[in-house]
mmCIF file of the N, C-alpha and C atoms, coordinates in Angstrom:
data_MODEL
# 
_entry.id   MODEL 
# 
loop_
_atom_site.group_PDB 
_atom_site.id 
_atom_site.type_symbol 
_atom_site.label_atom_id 
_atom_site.label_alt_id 
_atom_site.label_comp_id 
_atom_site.label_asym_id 
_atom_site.label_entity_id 
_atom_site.label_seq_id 
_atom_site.pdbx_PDB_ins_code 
_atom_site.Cartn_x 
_atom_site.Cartn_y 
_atom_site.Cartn_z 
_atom_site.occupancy 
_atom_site.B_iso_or_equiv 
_atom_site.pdbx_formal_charge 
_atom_site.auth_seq_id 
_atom_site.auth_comp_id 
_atom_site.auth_asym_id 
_atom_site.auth_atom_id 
_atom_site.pdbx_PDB_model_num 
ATOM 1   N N  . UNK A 1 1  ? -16.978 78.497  -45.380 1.00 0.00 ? 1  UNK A N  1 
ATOM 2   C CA . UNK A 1 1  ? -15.673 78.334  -44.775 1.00 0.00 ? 1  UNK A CA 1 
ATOM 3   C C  . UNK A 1 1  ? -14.621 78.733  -45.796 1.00 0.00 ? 1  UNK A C  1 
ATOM 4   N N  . UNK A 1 2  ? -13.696 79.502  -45.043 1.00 0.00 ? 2  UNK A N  1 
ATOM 5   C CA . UNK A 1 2  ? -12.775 79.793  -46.070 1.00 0.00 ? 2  UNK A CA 1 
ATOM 6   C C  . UNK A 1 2  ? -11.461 78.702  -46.184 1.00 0.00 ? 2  UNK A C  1 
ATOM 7   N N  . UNK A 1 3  ? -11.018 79.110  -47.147 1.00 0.00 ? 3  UNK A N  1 
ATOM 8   C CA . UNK A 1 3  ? -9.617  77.817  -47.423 1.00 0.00 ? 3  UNK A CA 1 
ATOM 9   C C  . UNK A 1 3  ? -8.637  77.865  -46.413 1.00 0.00 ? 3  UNK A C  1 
ATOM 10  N N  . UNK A 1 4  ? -8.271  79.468  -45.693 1.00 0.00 ? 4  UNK A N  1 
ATOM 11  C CA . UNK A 1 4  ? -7.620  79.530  -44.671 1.00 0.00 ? 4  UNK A CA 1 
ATOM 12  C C  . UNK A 1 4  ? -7.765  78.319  -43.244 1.00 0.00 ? 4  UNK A C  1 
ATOM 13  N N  . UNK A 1 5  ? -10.188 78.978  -43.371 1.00 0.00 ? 5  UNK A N  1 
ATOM 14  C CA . UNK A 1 5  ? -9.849  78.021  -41.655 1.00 0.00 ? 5  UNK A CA 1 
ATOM 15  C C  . UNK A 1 5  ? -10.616 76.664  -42.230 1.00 0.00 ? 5  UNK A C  1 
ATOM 16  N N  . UNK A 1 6  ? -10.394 76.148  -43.293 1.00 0.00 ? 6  UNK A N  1 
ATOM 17  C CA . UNK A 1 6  ? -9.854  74.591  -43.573 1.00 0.00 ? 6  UNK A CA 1 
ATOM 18  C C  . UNK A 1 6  ? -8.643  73.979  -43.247 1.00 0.00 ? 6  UNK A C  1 
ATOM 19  N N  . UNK A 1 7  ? -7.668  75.212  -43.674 1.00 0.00 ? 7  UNK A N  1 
ATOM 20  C CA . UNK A 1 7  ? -6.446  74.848  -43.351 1.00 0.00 ? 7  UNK A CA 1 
ATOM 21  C C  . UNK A 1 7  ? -6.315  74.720  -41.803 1.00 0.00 ? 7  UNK A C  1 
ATOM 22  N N  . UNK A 1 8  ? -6.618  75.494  -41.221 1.00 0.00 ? 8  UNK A N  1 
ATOM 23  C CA . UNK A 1 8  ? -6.928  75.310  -39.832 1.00 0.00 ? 8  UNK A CA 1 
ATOM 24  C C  . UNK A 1 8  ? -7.527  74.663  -38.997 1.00 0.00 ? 8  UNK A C  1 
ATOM 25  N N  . UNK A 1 9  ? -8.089  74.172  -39.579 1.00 0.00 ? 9  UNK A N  1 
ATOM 26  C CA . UNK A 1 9  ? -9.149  72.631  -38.623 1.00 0.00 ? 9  UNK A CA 1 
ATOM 27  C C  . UNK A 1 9  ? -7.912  71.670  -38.929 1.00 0.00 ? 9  UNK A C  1 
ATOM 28  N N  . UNK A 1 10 ? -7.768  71.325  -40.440 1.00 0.00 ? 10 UNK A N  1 
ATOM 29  C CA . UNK A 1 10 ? -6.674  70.505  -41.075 1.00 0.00 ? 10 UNK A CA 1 
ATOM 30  C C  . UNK A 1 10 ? -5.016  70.384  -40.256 1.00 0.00 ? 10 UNK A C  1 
ATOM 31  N N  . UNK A 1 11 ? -4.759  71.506  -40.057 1.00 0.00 ? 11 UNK A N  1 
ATOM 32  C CA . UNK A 1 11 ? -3.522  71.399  -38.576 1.00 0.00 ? 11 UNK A CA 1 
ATOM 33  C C  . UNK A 1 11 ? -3.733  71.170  -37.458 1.00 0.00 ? 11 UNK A C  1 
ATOM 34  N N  . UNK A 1 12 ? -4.776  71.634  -37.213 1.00 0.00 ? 12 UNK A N  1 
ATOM 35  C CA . UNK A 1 12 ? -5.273  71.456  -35.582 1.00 0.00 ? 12 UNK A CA 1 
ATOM 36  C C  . UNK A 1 12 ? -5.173  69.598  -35.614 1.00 0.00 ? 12 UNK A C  1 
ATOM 37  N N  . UNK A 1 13 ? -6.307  69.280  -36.688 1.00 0.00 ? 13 UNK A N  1 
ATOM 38  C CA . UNK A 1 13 ? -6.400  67.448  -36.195 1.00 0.00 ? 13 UNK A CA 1 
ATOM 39  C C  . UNK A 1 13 ? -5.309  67.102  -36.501 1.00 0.00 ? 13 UNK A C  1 
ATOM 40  N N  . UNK A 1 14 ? -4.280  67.114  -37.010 1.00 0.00 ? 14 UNK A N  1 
ATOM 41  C CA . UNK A 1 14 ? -2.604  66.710  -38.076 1.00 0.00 ? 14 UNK A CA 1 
ATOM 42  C C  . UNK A 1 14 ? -2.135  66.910  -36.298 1.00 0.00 ? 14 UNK A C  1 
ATOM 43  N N  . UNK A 1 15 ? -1.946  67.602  -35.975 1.00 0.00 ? 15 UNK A N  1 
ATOM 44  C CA . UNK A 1 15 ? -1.202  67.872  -34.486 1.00 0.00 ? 15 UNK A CA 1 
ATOM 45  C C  . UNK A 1 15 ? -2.261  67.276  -33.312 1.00 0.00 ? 15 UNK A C  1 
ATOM 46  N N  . UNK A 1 16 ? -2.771  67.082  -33.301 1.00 0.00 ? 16 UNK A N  1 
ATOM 47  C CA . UNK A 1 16 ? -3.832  65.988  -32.245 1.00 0.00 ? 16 UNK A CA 1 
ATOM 48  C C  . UNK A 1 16 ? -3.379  64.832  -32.558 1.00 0.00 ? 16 UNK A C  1 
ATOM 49  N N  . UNK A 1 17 ? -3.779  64.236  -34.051 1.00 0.00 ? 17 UNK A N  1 
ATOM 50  C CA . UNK A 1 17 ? -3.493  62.919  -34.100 1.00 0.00 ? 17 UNK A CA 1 
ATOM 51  C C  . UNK A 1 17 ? -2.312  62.474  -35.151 1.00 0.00 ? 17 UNK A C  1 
ATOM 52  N N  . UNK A 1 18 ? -1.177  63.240  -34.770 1.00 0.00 ? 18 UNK A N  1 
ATOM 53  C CA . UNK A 1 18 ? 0.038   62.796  -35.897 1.00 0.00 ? 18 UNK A CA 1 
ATOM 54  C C  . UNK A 1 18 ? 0.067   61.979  -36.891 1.00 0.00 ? 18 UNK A C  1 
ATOM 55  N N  . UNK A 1 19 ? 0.285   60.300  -35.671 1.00 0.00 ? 19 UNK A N  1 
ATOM 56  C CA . UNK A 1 19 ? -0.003  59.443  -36.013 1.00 0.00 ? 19 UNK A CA 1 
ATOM 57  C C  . UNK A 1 19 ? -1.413  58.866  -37.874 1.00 0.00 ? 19 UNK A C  1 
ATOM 58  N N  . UNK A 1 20 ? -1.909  59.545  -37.581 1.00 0.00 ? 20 UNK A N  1 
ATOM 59  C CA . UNK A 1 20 ? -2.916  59.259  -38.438 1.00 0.00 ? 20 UNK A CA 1 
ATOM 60  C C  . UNK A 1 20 ? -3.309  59.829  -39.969 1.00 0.00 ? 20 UNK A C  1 
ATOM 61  N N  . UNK A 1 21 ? -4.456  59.893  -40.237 1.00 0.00 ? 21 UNK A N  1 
ATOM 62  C CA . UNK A 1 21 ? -4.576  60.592  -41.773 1.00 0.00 ? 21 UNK A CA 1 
ATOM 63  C C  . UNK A 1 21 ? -5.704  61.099  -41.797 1.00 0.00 ? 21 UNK A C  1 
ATOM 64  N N  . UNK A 1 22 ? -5.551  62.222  -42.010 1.00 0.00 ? 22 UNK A N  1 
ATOM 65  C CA . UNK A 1 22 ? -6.476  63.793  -41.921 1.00 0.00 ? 22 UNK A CA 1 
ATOM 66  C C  . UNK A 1 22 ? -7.020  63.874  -43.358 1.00 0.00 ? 22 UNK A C  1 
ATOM 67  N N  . UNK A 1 23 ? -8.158  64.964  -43.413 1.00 0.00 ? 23 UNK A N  1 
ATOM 68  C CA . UNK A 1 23 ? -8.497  65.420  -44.745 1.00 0.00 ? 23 UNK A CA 1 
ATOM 69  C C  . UNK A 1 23 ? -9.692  66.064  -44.464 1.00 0.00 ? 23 UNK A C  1 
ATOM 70  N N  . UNK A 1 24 ? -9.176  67.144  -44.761 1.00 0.00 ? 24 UNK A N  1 
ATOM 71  C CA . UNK A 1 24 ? -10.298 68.233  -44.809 1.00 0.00 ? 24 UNK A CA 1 
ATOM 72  C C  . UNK A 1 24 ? -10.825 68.868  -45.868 1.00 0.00 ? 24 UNK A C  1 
ATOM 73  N N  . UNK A 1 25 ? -11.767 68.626  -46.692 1.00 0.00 ? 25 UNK A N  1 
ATOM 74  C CA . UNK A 1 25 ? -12.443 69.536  -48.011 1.00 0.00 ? 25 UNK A CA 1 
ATOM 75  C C  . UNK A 1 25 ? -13.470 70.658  -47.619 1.00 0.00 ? 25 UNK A C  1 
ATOM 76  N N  . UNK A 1 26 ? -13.443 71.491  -48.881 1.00 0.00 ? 26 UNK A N  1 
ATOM 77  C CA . UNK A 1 26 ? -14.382 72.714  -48.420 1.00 0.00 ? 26 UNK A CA 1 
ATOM 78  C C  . UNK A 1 26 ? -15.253 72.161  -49.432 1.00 0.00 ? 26 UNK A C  1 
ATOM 79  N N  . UNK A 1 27 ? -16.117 72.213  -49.638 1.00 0.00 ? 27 UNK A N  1 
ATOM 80  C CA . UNK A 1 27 ? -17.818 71.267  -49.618 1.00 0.00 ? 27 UNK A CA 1 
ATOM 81  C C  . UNK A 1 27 ? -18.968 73.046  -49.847 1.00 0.00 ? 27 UNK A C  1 
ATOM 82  N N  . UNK A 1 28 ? -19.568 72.806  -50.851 1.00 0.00 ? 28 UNK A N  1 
ATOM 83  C CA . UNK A 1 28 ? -20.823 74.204  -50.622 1.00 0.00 ? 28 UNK A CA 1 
ATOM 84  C C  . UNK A 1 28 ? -21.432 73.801  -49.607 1.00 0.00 ? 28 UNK A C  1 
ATOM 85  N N  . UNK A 1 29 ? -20.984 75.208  -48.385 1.00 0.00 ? 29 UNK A N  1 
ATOM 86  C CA . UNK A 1 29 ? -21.850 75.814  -47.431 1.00 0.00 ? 29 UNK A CA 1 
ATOM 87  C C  . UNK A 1 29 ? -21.250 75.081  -46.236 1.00 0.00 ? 29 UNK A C  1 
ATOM 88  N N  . UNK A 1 30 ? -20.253 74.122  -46.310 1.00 0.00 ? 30 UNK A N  1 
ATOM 89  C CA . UNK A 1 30 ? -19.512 73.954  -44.727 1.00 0.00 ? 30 UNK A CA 1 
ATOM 90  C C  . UNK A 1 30 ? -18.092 73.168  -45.365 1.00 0.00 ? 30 UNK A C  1 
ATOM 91  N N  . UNK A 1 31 ? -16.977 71.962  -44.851 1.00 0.00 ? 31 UNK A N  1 
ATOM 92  C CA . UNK A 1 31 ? -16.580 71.012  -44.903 1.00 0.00 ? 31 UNK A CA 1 
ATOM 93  C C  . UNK A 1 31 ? -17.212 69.498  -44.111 1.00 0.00 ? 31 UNK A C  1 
ATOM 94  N N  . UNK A 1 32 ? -16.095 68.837  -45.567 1.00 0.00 ? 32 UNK A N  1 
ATOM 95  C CA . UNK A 1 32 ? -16.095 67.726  -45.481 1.00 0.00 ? 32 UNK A CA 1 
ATOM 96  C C  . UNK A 1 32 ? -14.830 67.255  -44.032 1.00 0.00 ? 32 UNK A C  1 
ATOM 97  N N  . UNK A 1 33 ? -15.088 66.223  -43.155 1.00 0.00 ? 33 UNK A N  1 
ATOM 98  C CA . UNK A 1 33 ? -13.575 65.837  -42.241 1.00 0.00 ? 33 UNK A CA 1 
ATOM 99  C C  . UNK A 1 33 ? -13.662 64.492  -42.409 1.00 0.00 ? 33 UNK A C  1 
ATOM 100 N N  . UNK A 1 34 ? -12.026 63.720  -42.886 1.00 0.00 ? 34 UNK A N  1 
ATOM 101 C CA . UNK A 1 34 ? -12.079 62.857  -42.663 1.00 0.00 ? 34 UNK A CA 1 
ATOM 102 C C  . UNK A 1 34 ? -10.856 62.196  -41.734 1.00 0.00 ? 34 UNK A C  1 
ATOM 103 N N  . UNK A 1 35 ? -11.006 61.346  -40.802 1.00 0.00 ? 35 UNK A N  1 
ATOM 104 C CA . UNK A 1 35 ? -9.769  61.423  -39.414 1.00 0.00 ? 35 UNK A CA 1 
ATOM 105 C C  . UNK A 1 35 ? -10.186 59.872  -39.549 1.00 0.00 ? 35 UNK A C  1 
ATOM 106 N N  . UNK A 1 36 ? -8.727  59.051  -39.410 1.00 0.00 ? 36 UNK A N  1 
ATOM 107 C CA . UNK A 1 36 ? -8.477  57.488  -39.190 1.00 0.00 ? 36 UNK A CA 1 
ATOM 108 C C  . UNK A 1 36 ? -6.899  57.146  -38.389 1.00 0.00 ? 36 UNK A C  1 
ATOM 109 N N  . UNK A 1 37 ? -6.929  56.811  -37.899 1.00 0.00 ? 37 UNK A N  1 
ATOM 110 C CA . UNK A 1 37 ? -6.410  56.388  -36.632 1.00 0.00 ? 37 UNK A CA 1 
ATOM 111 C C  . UNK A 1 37 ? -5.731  54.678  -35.936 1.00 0.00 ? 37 UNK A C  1 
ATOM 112 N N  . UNK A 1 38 ? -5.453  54.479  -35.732 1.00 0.00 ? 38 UNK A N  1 
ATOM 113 C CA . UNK A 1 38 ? -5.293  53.331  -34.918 1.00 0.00 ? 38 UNK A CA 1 
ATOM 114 C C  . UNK A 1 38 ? -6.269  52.819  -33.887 1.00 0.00 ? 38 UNK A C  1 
ATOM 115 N N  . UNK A 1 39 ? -7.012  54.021  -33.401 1.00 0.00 ? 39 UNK A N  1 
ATOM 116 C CA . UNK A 1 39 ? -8.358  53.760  -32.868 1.00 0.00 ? 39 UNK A CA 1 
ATOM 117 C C  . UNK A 1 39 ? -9.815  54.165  -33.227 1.00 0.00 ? 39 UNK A C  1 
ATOM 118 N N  . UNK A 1 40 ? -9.944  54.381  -35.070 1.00 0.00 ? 40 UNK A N  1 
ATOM 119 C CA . UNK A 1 40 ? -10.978 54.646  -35.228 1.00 0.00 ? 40 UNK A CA 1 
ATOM 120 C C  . UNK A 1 40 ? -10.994 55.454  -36.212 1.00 0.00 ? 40 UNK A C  1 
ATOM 121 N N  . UNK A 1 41 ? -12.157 55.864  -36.731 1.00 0.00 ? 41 UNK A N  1 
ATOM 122 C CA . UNK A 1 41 ? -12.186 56.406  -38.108 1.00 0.00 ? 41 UNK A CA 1 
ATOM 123 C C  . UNK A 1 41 ? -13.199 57.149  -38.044 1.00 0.00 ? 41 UNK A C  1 
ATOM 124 N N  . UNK A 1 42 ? -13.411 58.594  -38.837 1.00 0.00 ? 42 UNK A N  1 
ATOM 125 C CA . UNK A 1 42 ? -14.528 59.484  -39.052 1.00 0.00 ? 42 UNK A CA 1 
ATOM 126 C C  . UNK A 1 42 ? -14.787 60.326  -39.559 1.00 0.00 ? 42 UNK A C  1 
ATOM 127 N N  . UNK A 1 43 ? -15.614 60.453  -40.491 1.00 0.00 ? 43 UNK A N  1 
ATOM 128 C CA . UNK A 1 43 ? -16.253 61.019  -41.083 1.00 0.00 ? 43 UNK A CA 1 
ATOM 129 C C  . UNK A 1 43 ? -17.477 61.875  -40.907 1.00 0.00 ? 43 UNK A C  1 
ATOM 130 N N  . UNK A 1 44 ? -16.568 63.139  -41.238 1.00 0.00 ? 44 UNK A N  1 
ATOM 131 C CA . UNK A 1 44 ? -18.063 64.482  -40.198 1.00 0.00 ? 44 UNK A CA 1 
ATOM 132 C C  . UNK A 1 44 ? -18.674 65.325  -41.553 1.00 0.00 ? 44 UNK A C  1 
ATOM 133 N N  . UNK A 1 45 ? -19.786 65.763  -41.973 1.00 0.00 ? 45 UNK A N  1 
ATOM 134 C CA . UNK A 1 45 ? -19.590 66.786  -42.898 1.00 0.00 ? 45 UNK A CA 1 
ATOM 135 C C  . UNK A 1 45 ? -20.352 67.864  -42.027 1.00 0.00 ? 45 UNK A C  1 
ATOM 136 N N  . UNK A 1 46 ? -20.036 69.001  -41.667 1.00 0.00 ? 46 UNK A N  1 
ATOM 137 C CA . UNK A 1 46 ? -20.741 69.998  -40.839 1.00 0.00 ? 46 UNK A CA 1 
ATOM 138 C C  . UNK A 1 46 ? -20.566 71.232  -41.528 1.00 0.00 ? 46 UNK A C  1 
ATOM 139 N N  . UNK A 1 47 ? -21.632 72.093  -41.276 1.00 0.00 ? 47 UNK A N  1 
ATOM 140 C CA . UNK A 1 47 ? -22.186 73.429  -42.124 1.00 0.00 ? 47 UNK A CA 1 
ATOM 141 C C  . UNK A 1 47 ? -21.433 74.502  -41.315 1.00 0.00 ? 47 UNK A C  1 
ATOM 142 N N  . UNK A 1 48 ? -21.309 75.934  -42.307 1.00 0.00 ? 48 UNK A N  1 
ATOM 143 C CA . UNK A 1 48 ? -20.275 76.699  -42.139 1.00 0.00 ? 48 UNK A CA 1 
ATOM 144 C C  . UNK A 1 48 ? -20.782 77.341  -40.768 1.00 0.00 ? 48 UNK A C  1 
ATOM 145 N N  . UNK A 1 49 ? -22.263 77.026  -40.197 1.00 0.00 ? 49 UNK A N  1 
ATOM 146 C CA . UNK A 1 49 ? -21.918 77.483  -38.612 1.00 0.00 ? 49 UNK A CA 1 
ATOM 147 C C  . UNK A 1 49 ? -22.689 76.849  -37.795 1.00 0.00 ? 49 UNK A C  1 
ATOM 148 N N  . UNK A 1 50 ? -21.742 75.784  -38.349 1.00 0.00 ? 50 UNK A N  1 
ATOM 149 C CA . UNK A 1 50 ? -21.991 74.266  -36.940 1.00 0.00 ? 50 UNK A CA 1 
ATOM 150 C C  . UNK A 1 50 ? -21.263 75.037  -35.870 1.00 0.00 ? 50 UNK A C  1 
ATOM 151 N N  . UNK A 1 51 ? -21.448 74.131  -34.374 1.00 0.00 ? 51 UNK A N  1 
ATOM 152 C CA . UNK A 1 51 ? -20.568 74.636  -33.493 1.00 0.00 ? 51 UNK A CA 1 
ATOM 153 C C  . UNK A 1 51 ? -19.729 73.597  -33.122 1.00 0.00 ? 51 UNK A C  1 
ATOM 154 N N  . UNK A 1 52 ? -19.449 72.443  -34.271 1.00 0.00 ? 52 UNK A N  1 
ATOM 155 C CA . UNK A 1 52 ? -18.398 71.910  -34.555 1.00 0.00 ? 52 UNK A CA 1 
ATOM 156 C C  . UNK A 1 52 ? -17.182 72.363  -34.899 1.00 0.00 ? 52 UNK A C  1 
ATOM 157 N N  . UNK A 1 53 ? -17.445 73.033  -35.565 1.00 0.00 ? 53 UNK A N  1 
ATOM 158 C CA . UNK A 1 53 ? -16.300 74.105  -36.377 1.00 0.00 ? 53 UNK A CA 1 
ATOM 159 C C  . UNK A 1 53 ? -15.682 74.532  -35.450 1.00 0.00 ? 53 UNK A C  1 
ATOM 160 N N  . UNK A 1 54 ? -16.602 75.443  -34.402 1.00 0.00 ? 54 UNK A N  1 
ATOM 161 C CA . UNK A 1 54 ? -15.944 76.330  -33.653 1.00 0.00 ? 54 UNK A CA 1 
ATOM 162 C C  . UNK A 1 54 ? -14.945 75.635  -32.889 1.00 0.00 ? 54 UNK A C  1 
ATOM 163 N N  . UNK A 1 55 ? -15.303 74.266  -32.192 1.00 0.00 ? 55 UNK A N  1 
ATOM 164 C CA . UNK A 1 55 ? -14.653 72.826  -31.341 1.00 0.00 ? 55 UNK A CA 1 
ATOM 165 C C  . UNK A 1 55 ? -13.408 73.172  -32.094 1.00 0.00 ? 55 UNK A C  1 
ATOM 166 N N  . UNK A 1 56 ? -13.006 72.882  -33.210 1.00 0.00 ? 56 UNK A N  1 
ATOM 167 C CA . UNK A 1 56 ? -12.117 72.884  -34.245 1.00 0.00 ? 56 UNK A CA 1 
ATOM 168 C C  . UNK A 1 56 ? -11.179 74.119  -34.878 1.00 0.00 ? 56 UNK A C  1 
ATOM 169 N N  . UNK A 1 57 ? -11.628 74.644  -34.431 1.00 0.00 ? 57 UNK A N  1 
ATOM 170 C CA . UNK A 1 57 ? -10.768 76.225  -34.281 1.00 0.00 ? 57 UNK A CA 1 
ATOM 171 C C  . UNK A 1 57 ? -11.392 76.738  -35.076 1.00 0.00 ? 57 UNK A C  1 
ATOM 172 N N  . UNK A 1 58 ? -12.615 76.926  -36.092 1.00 0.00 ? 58 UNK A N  1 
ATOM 173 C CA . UNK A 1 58 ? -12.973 77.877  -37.546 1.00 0.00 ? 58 UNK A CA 1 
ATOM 174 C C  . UNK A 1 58 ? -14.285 78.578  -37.226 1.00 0.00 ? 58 UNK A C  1 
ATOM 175 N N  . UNK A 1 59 ? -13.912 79.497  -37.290 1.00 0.00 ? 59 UNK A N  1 
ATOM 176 C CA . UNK A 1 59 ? -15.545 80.594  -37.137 1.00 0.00 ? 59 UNK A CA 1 
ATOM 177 C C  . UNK A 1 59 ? -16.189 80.528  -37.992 1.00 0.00 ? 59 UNK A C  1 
ATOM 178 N N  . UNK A 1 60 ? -17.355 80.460  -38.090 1.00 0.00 ? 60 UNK A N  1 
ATOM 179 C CA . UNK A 1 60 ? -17.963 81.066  -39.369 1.00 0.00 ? 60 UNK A CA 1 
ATOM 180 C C  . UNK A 1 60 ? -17.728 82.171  -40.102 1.00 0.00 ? 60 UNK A C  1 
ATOM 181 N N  . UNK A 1 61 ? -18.313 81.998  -41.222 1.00 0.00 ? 61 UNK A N  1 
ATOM 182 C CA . UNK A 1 61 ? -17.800 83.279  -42.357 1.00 0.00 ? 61 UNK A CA 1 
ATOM 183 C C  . UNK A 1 61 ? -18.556 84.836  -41.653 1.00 0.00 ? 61 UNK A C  1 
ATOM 184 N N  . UNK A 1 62 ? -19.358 84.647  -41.296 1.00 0.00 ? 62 UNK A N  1 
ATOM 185 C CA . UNK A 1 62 ? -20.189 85.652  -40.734 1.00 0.00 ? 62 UNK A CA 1 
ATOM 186 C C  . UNK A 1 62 ? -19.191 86.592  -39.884 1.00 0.00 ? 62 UNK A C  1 
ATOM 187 N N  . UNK A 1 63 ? -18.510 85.762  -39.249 1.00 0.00 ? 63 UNK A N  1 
ATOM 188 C CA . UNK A 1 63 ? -17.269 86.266  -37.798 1.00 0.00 ? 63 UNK A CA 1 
ATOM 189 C C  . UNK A 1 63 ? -16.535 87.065  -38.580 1.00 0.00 ? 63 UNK A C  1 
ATOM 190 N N  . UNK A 1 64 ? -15.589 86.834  -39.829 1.00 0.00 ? 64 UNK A N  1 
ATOM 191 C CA . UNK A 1 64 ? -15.032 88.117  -40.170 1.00 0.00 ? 64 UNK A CA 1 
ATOM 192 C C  . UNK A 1 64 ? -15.365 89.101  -40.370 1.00 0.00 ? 64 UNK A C  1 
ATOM 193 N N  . UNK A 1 65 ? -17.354 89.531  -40.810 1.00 0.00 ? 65 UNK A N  1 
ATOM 194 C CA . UNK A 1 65 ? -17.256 90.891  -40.685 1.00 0.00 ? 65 UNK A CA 1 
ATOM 195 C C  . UNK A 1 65 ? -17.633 91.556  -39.597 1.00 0.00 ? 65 UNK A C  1 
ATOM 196 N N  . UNK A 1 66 ? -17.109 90.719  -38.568 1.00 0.00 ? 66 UNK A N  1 
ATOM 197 C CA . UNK A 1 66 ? -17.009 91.766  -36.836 1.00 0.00 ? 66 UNK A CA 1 
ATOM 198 C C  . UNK A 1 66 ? -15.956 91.990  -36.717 1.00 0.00 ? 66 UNK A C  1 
ATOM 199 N N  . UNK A 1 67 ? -15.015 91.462  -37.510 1.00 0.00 ? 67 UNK A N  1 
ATOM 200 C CA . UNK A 1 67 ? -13.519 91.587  -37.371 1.00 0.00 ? 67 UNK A CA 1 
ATOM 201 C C  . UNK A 1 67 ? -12.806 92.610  -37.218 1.00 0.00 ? 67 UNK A C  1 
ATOM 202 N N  . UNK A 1 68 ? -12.534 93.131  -36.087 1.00 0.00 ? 68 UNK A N  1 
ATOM 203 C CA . UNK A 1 68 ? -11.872 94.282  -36.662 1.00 0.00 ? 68 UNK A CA 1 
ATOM 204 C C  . UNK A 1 68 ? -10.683 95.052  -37.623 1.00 0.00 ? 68 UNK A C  1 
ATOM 205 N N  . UNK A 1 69 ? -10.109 94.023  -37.672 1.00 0.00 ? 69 UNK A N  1 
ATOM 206 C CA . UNK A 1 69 ? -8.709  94.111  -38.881 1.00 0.00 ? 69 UNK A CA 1 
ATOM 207 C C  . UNK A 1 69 ? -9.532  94.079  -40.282 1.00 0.00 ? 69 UNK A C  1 
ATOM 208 N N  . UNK A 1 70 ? -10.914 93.211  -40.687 1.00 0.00 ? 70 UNK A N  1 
ATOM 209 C CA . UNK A 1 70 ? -11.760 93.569  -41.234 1.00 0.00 ? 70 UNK A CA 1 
ATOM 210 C C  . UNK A 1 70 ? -12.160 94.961  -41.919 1.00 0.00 ? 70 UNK A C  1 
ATOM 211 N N  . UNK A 1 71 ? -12.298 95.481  -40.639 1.00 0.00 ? 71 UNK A N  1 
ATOM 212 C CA . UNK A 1 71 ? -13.095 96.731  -41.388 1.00 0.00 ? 71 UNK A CA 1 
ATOM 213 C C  . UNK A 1 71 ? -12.700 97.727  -41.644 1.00 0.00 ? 71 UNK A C  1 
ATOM 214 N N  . UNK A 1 72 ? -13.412 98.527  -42.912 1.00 0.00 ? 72 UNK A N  1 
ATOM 215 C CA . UNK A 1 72 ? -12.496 99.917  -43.607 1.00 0.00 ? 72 UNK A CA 1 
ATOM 216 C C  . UNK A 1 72 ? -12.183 100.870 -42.651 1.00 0.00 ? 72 UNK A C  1 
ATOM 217 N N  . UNK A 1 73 ? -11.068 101.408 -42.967 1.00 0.00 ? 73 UNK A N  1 
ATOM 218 C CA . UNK A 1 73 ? -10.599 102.868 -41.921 1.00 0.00 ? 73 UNK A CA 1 
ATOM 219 C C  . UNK A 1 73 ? -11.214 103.905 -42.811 1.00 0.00 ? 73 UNK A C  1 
ATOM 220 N N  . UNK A 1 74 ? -11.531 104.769 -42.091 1.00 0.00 ? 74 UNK A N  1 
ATOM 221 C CA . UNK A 1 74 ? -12.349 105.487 -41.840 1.00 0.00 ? 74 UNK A CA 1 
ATOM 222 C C  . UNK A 1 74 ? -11.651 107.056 -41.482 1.00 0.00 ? 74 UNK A C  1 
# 
């Protein structure tokens, strides 16, 4: 996972649950999530191509090189 779509899981839950306290680390080979609440608390650690991630807005690393803004011109 890159630092970008850390940052991006990390806004996504910040704007779901305002209210609360977020934290997202990049961890070898996926992130760490941690989300607490007024109704609850949790702690996820999922690998860079869980299809948690994807739930969460972050592709795997693999996805950028289909990317097309990705790839060399030619």
């Amino acid at each position: 996972m890159t630092r970008e779509e850390a940052r991006q899981v990390e806004r996504k839950l910040r704007k779901r649950y305002p209210g609360g306290t977020v934290d997202v680390t990049r961890v070898f080979g996926g992130v760490e999530v941690t989300a607490a609440g007024k109704s609850g608390y949790v702690f996820l650690r999922a690998g860079d191509d869980s299809p948690l991630l994807a739930l969460f807005g972050a592709a795997p690393d693999t996805a950028h090189n289909d990317s097309p803004r990705h790839k060399p011109r030619t």
